[in-house]
Each structure stands twice: as C-alpha cells, then as structure tokens.
C-alpha positions in Angstrom: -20.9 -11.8 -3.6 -17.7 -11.1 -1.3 -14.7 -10.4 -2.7 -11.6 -11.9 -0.7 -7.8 -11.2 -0.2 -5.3 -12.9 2.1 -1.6 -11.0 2.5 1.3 -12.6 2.3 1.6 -13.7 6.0 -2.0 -15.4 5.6 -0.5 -17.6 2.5 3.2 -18.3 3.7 2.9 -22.1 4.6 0.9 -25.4 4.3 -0.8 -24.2 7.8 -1.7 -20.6 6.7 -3.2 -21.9 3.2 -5.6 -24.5 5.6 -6.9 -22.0 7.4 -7.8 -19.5 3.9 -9.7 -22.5 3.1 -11.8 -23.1 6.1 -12.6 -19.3 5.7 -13.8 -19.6 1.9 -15.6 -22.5 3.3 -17.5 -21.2 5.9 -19.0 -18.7 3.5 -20.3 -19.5 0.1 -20.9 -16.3 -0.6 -16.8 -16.0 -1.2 -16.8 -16.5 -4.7 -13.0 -14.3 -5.4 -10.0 -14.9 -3.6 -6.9 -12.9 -4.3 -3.7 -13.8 -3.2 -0.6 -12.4 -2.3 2.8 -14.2 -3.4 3.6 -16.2 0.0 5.1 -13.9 2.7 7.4 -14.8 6.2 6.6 -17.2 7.5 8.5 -16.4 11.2 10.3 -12.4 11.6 13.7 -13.7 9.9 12.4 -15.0 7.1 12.6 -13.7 3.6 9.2 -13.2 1.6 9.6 -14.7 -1.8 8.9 -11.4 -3.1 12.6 -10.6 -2.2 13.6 -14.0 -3.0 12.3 -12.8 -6.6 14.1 -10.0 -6.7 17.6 -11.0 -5.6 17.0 -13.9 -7.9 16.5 -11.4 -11.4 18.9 -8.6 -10.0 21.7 -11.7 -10.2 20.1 -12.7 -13.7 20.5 -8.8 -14.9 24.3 -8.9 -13.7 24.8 -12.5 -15.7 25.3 -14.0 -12.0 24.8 -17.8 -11.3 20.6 -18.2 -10.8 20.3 -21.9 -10.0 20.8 -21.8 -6.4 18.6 -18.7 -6.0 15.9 -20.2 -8.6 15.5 -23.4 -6.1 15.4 -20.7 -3.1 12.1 -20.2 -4.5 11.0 -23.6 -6.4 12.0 -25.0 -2.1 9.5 -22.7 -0.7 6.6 -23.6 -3.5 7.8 -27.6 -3.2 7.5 -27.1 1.3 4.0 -25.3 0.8 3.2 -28.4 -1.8 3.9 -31.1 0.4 2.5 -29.9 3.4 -0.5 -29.7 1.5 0.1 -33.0 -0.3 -0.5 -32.0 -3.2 0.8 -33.9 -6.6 4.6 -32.8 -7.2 3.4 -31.7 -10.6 2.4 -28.2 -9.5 5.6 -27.6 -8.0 6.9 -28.7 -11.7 4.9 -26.1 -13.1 6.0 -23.7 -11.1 9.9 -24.2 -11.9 8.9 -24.2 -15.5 7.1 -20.9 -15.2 10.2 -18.9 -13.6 12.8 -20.8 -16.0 10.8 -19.5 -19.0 10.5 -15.4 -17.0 14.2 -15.9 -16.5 14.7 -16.2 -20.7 13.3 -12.6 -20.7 16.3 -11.1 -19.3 17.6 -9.1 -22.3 13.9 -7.4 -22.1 15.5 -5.6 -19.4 12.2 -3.2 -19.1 9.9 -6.2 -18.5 11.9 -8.7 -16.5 11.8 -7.1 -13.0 8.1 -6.7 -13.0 7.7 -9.9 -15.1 10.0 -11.8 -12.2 8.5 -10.1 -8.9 4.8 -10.8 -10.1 5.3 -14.7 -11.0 5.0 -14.9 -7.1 1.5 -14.1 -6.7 0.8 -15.4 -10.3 2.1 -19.1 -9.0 0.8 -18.9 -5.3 -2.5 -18.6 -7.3 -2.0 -21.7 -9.4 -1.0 -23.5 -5.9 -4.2 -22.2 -3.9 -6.7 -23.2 -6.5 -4.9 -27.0 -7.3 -5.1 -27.2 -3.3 -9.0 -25.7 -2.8 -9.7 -28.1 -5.7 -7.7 -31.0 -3.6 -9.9 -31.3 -1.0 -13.3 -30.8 -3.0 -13.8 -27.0 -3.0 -14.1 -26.6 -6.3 -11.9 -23.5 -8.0 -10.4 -22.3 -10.8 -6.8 -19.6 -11.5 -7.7 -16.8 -13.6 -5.0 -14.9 -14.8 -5.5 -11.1 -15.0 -4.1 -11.7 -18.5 -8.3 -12.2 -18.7 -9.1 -8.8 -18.6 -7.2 -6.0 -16.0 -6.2 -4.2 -18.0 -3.3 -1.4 -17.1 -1.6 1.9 -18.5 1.2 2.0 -20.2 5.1 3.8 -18.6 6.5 6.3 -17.3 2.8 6.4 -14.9 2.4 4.5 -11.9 0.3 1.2 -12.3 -3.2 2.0 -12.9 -6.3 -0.2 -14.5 -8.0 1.5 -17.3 -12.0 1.7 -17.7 -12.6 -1.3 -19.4 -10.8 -3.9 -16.6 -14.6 -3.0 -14.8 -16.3 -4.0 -18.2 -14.2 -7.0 -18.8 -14.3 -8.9 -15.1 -17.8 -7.6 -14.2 -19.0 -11.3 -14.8 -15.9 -13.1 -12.7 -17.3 -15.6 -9.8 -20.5 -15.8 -11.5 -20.1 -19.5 -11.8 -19.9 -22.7 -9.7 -16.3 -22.2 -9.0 -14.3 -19.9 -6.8 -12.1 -17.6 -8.4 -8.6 -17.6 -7.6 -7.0 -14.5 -8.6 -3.2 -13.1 -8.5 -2.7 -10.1 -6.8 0.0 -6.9 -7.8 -0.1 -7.0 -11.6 -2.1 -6.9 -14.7 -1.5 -6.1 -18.4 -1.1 -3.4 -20.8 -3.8 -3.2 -24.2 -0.4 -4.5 -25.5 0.7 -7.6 -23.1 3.3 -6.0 -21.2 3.0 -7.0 -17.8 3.2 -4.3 -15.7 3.2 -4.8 -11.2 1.7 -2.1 -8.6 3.6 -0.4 -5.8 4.7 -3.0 -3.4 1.0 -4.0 -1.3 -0.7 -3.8 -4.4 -2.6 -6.9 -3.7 -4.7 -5.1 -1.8 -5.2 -2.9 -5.1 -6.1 -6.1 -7.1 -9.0 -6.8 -4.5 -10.2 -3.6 -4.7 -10.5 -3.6 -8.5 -12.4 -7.0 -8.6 -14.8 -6.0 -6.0 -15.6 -2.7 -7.7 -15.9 -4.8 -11.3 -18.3 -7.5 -9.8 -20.1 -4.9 -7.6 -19.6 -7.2 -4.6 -21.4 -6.4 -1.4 -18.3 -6.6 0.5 -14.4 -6.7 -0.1 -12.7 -8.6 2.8 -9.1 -7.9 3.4 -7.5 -10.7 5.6 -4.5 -10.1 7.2 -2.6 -11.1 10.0 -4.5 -8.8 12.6 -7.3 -8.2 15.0 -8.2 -4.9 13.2 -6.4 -2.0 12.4 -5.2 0.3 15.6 -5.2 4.0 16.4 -1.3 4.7 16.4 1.7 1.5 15.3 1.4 -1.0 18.2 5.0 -1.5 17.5 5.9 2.3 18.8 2.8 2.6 20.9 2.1 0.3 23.9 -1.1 -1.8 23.7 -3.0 1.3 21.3 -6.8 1.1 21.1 -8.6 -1.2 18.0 -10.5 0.7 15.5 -13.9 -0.9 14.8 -15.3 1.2 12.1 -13.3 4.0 10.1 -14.4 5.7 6.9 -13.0 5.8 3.6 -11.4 9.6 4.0 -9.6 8.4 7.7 -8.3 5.5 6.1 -7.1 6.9 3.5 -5.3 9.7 5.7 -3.7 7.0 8.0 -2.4 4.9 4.7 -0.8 7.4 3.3 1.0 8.5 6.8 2.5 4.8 6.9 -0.6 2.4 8.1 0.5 -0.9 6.4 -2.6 -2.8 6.9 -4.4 -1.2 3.8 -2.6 -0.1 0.8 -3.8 3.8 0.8 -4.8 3.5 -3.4 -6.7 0.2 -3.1 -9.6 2.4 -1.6 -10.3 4.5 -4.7 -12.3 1.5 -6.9 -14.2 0.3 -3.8 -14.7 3.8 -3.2 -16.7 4.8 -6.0 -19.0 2.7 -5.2 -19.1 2.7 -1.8 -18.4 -0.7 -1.5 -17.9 -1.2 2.4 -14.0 -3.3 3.0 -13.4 -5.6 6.5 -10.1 -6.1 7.2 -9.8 -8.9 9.3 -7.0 -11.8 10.8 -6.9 -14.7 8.9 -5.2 -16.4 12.6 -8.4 -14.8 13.9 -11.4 -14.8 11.6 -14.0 -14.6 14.0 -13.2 -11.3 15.1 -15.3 -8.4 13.6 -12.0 -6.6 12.4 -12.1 -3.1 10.9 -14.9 -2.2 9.0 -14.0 1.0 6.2 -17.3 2.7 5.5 -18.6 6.1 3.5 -19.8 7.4 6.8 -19.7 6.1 10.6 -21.3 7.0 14.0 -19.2 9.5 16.2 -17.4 7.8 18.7 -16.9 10.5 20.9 -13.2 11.1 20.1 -12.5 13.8 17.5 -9.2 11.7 16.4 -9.5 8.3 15.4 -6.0 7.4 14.6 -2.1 8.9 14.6 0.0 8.0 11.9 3.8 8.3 11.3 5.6 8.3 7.9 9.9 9.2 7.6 11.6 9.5 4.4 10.6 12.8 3.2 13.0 16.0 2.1 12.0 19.8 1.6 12.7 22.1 -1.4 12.3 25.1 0.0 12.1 28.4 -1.9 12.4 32.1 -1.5 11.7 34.9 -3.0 11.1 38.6 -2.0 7.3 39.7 -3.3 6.4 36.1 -4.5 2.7 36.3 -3.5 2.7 39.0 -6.3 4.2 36.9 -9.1 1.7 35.3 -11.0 2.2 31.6 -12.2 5.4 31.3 -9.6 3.8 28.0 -8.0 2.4 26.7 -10.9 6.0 27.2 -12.6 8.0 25.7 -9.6 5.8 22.7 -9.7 6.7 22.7 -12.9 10.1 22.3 -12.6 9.3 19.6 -10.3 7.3 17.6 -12.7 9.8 17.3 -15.7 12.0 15.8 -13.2 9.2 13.4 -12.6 8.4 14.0 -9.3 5.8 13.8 -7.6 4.9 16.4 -4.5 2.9 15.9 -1.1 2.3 19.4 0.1 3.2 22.6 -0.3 3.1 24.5 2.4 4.0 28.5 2.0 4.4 32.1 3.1 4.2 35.3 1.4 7.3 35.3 0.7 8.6 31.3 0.6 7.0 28.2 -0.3 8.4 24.5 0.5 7.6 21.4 -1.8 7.3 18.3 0.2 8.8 15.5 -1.6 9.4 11.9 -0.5 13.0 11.6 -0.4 13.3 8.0 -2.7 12.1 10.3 -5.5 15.7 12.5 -5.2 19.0 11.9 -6.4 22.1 14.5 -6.1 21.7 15.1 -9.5 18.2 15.9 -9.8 18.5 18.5 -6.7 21.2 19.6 -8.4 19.1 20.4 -11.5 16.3 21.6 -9.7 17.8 24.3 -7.8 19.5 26.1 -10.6 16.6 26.5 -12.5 14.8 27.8 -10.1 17.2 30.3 -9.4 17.5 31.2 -12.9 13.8 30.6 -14.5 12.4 31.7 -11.3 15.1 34.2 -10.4 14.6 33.0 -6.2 16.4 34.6 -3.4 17.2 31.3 -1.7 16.8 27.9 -2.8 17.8 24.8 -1.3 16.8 20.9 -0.5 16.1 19.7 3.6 16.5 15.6 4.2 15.4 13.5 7.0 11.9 14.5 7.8 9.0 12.6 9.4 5.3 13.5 8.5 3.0 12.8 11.5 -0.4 12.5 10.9 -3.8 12.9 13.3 -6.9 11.7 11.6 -10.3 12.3 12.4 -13.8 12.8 11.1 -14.6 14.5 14.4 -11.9 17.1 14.2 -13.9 20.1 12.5 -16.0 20.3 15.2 -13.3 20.5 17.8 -11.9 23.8 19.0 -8.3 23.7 20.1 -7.1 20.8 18.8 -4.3 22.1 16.5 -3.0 23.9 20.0 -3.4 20.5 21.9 -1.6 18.5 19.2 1.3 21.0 18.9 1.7 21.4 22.6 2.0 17.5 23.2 4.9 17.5 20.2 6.5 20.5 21.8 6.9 18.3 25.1 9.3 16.0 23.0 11.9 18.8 22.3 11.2 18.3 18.5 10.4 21.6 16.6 7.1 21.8 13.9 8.4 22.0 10.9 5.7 22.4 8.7 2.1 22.2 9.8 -0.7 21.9 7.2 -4.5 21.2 7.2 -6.7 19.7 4.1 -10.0 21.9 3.3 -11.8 18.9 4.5 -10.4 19.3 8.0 -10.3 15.3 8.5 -6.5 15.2 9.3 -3.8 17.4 10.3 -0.5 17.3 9.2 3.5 18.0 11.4 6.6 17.8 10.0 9.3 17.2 12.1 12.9 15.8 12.1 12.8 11.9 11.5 15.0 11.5 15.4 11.5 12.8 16.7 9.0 10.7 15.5 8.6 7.8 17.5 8.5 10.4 20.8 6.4 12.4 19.0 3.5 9.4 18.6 3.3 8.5 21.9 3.2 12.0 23.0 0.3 12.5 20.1 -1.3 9.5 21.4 -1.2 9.9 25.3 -3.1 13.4 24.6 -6.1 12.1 22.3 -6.2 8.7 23.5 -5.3 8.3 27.0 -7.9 9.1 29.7 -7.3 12.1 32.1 -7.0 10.5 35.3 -8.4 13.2 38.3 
C-alpha cells in the first residue's frame, strides 16, 4: 500500500484536483490520500489557510464575518464548479464553518477548530469529486482514531493512533484523509505546526505499514541549497532520513522536519515528488544511501533566532549550572536549539518567536540572581546556516573550507557547532549575511573547480 499526500499548491483549483486524480489512478496501489486545505493558486494569492484565520481573528474581536466567511465558501464553490460537482457539497461546506464560527466563546478551541476546517472540507470535496468520476472513495475523519496530546505540548499523536488506523485503506475504497489535525482522548481538536500535513501522512503510513509514503508537491525534487537564493542549485535524488532532517530544520520547506519521525521508525522509505510533474523520480528519503562522491549533500538557511548569552567566572566548575540555566529557560516555556559554550560562558540558542520583552526581562534577572552570572544578556537577528552531509565525517578540512568561504562574505561566525554524529555542521551569523553566505557555502561544495 502507498500512502499519498498532495500540499496545498497540488489541491488549489479544479485543474490541480484533476491531475491528484490521474495520479491515484495510475496506481491502485494508492489506497490513502491526505490532503492539505487548498493553497495559492498564482504568487498573490491567499491560501485559505490565511483566509481561515483572518476570518476567526475578526470573529474573536466581534468583527462582521459574512464577507470573509464567503471569501472562503467562493474558493470551495470555484473548486466545485470547475469540477462540476453537485452545489450541495459546497452547501455542506458553508454549513460546516457557520457551525465552527458558533464556537467562538470557546476561545481555546476556535483558532485550531477554524484553521483545520480547511483541510477537513478540501477532504469532503476530493472524495465527492474521486467518487464523481467513478474512482470510488470515501472521507475519513481523523475524529476515527489519531489520536493527540493534550496543551501546553506541541501537537503530537499518542500510541494508540498506530493501533486504531492500522486497518485504514484495507478496503475497496480510497481513503481520503484531512491533513494538520487530529483529536484529544477528550474531543478537543487540536492542529500541528503550520505543514503538518506532511505530519498526517507520515502517521498513516507508519499505522498501515505502507511500503511507501509519497509526498507530492509542487517540485521536481528537493535541491541542495533554496533555488530562490541560489542560481539553478543541483537536484537531490536520494537523501537519508538524518540529512533531511538536518536540512528541514535549517528552513527546507519541501518536508516538514517532524513528519520524518513515524516513517522513521520504521524505515518506511518517503518520495517527494511534483504533482505538475509526476513522472519524475523526485527525492527519495531512505535509512541509508550510496555515496555520491560529495561529502555535503545540501546547505540550508534558517533567520529568526536570538542568543541568551551567559557568563560567569569558574562556571565549568559549578555543578548543575547548565542544567539550572536550562531550567530557567523551560518554566518560561521555551524551547532551546543549541548551546554552544566556553569555560567560562555558555549561549542558549533560542528562536526568536518564542521571546517577548517580558520574558527576557524575566530570564535575565534570575539568572543573575539564582545563578549569580557575571554578564547576562539576550542577541536578536541571527541566521543559522546549515551544511548537511552523510559524507562529512570522513572529510578532513571541511569545517576550514566552510568557514573560509563565509569569511569571504565579510560576515563574522558567530557560533559554530557540530552534532556527535558529524552529519551537519552548524554557523551562526547575523541575519544581513545569510543569503551571501549560501551562495558562498554553495560555490565551495557544489561548484566544480575549473583549471
């Protein structure tokens, strides 16, 4: 069994929603499609995800929702017609946001509950239409059985969702499945980061034990650096699990970076591939690949991170000090990506969004009075820069090639930090440096010396 997704862009009009069903057609192994809630459909547009949520914010703030509400009913009724299907769905669609909109003084619920009716009614729409034109399908709503974890945590499916979905696709029809959310043991719906589609795919495939998880999007494959800072970078045909994970985190968009844990496990292989496209072989994400003769695979690129950054005279001495800063960190509910340090100073990497004044405010003086530091302080406007690559532990000199091409920018390393595994390698460095910094990352690993 193959487990499918489409994105947003594959699902975003009458057109896109044709060609999702020649693909499910041309292979019966397909038996699960997850959808995304329909995306742009040219670069100005509006995805209805943001239609969603400008139409619950003016709900919160008692605004006036009609015009708004048939913002997104219109984009449902266009997809519809082109599709010429029955006007009917399009009725139960209107009905379905007119009854999330009565949830508004369940103010906990309602942003979630009105940002995940997009995928939850794209699904509805994709099954009426695979059903329209003899494919025969069914919605299931995760409401069926993914289960999630309860606040203040992230999004995360419990143990059982595997149990209770292991047995999905298993009939005559094809599963249509909404992507992004699923439900507490209680019935609270609760949504994923933003691209948690890709997280719903990944759960199903693990749950079924599919032989492969498909992600299509709206590219050839996935490239070695952002082809929108990078000129024309070179295609990736096979990456494993560890890179990609490495290259989502640092800002590749393709792939959600946590959708790879389920499929993980089991070392379920994942093809993302171009819906515009499908015939090309895509990206395939593996537990282990053939060395390709470069010891970097990819160069990713992240902004929006700030440093805490912490000093004390004789800290490597003090025992518990990290575990007590991180601490500190924690019962402001933050979460850290590295932690870089000296013998005498440490920085805590934090993604900036996380931050307020009042929280830095907070953190600072207790760590100058719990910790009793010499110096404390917050840094904004960092960029992480990431190189990737399976082949990089048996490579001598890379760190010195990678910090020499940054150094030919004029930005200064700010922090510099390498995983035990040795698959990527980390540079911090002021955000007005990135974009020079990738190209000059990827002319050293990827362009050939010309003699």
């Amino acid at each position: 069994m193959i487990v499918c997704k489409f994105g947003g862009t594959s699902v975003a009009s009458a057109g896109q929603i044709q060609k999702v069903a020649n693909i499910v057609k041309e292979n019966p192994k397909r038996k699960i499609v997850v959808v995304s809630a329909p995306g742009k459909r040219f670069s100005d547009d509006i995805k209805v995800t943001d239609l969603l949520i400008d139409l619950a914010e003016t709900a919160l703030q008692n605004g006036a929702v009609e015009e708004k509400l048939q913002n997104v009913v219109n984009r449902y009724k266009d997809i519809a017609e082109g599709l010429g299907l029955d006007r009917k769905i399009v009725e139960v669609i209107e009905n379905d946001l007119r009854e999330r909109l009565a949830l508004k003084a369940e103010k906990e619920l309602f942003m979630d509950t009105l940002k995940a009716s997009g995928e939850d009614n794209n699904a509805k729409l994709v099954a009426e239409y695979f059903n329209s034109i003899g494919l025969k399908a069914k919605y299931v709503s995760p409401k069926e059985g993914l289960v999630v974890n309860d606040p203040p945590e992230r999004t995360f499916a419990l143990p059982e969702t595997y149990e209770n979905l292991k047995d999905l696709g298993k009939g005559e029809e094809i599963v249509v499945f909404p992507g992004f959310f699923g439900y507490t043991r209680s019935g609270r719906l609760r949504t994923f980061d933003r691209g948690g589609s890709d997280i719903t795919g990944s759960i199903l495939a693990a749950a079924v034990k599919a032989e492969l998880y498909e992600n299509f999007t709206d590219v050839d494959c996935v490239f070695s650096a952002n082809p929108k800072v990078v000129n024309d970078p070179i295609g990736i045909e096979e990456i494993t699990y560890r890179e990609m994970r490495e290259l989502s985190y640092a800002g590749f968009s393709v792939f959600h970076d946590e959708a790879l844990i389920p499929v993980f496990k089991l070392g379920i292989p994942v093809n993302i591939k171009n819906t515009n496209n499908p015939s090309a072989p895509g990206t395939r994400i593996v537990p282990t690949r053939k060395p390709n003769g470069r010891p970097v695979i990819g160069i990713a690129a992240d902004h929006g991170f700030s440093t805490l950054y912490v000093s004390k005279y004789l800290m490597n001495r003090e025992i518990g000090f990290g575990r007590k800063l991180l601490q500190i960190i924690e019962e402001e509910n933050i979460s850290y990506e590295h932690t870089p340090s000296g013998v005498d100073d440490i920085s805590v990497i934090i993604r900036s969004n996380q931050l307020t004044p009042e929280k830095e405010e907070r953190i600072v003086k207790r760590v100058k009075k719990e910790l009793h530091a010499d110096d404390v302080y917050f840094r904004h406007g960092f960029s992480m820069i990431v190189i990737v690559g399976e082949g990089m532990r048996r490579n001598k000199g890379l760190a010195a090639r990678a910090a020499s091409a940054i150094s030919r920018t004029g930005a200064n390393i700010e922090m510099i930090n390498q995983g035990s595994s040795e698959v990527s390698l980390v540079f911090g460095v002021l955000q007005e440096y990135e974009e020079q910094c990738l190209r000059a990352l990827y002319e050293e690993f990827f362009t050939p010396v010309t003699i």
